[in-house]
Phi, psi and omega in degrees: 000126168275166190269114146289112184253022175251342150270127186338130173221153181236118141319120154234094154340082171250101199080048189260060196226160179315314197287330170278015174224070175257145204293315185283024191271159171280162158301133194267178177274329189224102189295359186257004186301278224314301197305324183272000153290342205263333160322316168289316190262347159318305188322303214270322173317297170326325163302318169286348184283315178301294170294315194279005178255295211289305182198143201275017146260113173287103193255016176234183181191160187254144137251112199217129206240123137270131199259120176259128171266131119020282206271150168254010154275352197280149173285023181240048165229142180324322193233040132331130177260020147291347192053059164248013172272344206255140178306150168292142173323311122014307238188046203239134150327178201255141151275028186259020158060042151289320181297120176271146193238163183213169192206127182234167151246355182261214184281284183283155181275008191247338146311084171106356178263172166229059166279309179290357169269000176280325190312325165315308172299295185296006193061013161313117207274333186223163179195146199220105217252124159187136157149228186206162346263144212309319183288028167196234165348274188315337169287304165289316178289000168300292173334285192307297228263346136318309193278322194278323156087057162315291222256329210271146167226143190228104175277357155266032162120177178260150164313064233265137190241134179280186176309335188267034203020052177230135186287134184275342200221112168272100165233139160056303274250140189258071174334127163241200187244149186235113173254102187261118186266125191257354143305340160234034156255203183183126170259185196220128164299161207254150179093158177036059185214136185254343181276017166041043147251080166325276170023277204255031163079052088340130166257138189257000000 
């Protein structure tokens, strides 16, 4: 699938921090994550560089969603002494502070953030899925942004289901697009993991 990048679009970076790629981590599925993520967000910078050259409305952006855990065993807790809440070197915001950076604590990124109202806001049409872990976090916010219709538009209005699950109003809808890229995710084996953050594709 190609990309159209003359429609608003959001990167969005998840959980791309130190404690999941911790030495006591399980074996992961794709041993090529780092390179093809830190390849994908050179790429899509360039681009924004490119469009931000062409013309001064910017319609496309990095979004980067990072996981604060709960638990103070997990190594994604604020005062863990890995520091395993801090971005990977890889995957670090930009620093002239262009990036919206965002901190959920559950699964989806869309819980406890104001992601679906930035998306909303900027009109963003494609969202481009990457990070970890793919069977969690990258997964459920695909869903969720999907389930939310984030990217979708309905010019008569949304749709309505009566008591009976049955739709009252057939209207419309003008589809954007949701892209998860999996070459620049990673899942994890399952078992022999101490770090007691379930969430995020964690054994507790």
């Amino acid at each position: 699938m190609s990309l159209d990048l003359t429609l608003p679009t959001a990167l969005i970076l998840i959980d791309n921090q130190s404690g999941l790629l911790h030495p006591s981590r399980p074996a992961r599925s794709n041993p090529n994550y780092e390179t093809n993520l830190e390849s994908l967000l050179r790429a899509f910078r360039a681009a924004i560089q490119r469009s931000s050259e062409r013309s001064s409305k910017q319609n496309l952006e990095v979004i980067h969603i990072f996981h604060s855990s709960t638990s103070p065993e997990s190594l994604l807790h604020a005062y863990h002494p890995t520091n395993g809440i801090r971005p990977l070197d890889f995957a670090q915001p930009s620093t002239d502070g262009s990036e919206t950076v965002m901190w959920k604590c559950v699964n989806s990124s869309f819980i406890g953030t104001d992601l679906e109202a930035h998306l909303r806001a900027h009109d963003i049409r494609q969202i481009i899925m990457a990070g970890l872990t793919a069977e969690h976090c990258v997964s459920t916010t695909t869903r969720m942004a999907a389930n939310l219709g984030v990217v979708d538009r309905y010019p008569q209005g949304p749709i309505r289901i009566n008591p009976d699950n049955g739709v009252l109003n057939d209207v419309p809808v003008d589809s954007g697009r949701i892209i998860l890229v999996e070459d620049a995710t990673a899942s994890f084996a399952k078992g022999g993991n101490r770090s007691g953050d379930y969430p995020c594709g964690f054994d507790s």
